[in-house]
C-alpha positions, 0 to 999 in steps of 0.5 A, a space after each residue: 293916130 297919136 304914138 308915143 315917141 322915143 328918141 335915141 342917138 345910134 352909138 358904135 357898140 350898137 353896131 356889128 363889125 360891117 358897121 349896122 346896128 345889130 338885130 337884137 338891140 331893135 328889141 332892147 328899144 321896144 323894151 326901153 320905149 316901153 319902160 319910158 312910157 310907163 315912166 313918164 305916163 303911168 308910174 304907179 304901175 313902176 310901184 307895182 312891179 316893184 312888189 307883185 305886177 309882172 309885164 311878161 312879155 309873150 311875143 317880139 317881132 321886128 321886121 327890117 327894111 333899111 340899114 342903120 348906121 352909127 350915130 343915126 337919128 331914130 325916133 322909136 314910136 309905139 301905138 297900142 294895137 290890142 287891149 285885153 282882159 290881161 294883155 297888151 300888143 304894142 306896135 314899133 315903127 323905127 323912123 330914122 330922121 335926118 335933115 327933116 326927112 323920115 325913113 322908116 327903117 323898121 316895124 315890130 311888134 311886142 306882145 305882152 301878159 299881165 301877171 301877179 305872184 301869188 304866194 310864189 304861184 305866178 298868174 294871169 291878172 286884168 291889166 291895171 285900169 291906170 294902165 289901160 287909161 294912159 294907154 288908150 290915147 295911143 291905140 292904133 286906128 
């Protein structure tokens, strides 16, 4: 299974005062994973978020299974789980890499709406067929 992969470098103000990475910032790394895959893999949907295309997210979800520590190697991967008329569900595994060895650290989940403002009338529209191309490559088996 292919998944978009994302690195990042864990930084002290991520970190609590016990010296773990606080629960909130797993959920601002799917936000940022999937921004980049967007950026990287289908910019003309950036265009249209700019102007009328909403990526409501619905749901998050994160569950942990090993602590992270200031200065860890994460690799953020995400591969599609759903794909429907007008929404997306993405999963996240939080791999730590350190001395060519994975740990996975945690698992979540995002599921988000596609929307359009219609004169000041927000609804539901299909997901973008570019966005649903460059996405497919990452579905989950």
């Amino acid at each position: 299974m292919r998944a978009y992969e994302m690195t990042h470098t864990v930084g002290f103000e991520e970190t609590n005062l016990v010296g773990n990475v606080y629960f909130v910032h797993y959920f601002r790394w799917q936000g940022r994973c999937r921004e980049m895959f967007l950026a990287e893999h289908a910019p003309d949907i950036l265009d249209a978020i700019r102007h009328d295309l909403k990526l409501f997210t619905i749901k998050c979800e994160c569950e942990y299974f090993a602590e992270l520590t200031a200065f860890g190697q994460l690799t953020i991967r995400m591969t599609l789980v759903d794909l429907t008329q007008t929404q997306i569900e993405f999963e996240f595994a939080y791999v730590q890499t350190d001395n060519g060895t994975e740990q996975l650290v945690a698992r979540g989940r995002q599921r988000v709406a596609c929307l359009r403002d219609n004169e000041g009338q927000v609804e539901p529209t299909r997901v973008p067929e570019s966005l649903r191309r460059a996405l497919e490559p990452y579905r989950a088996a």
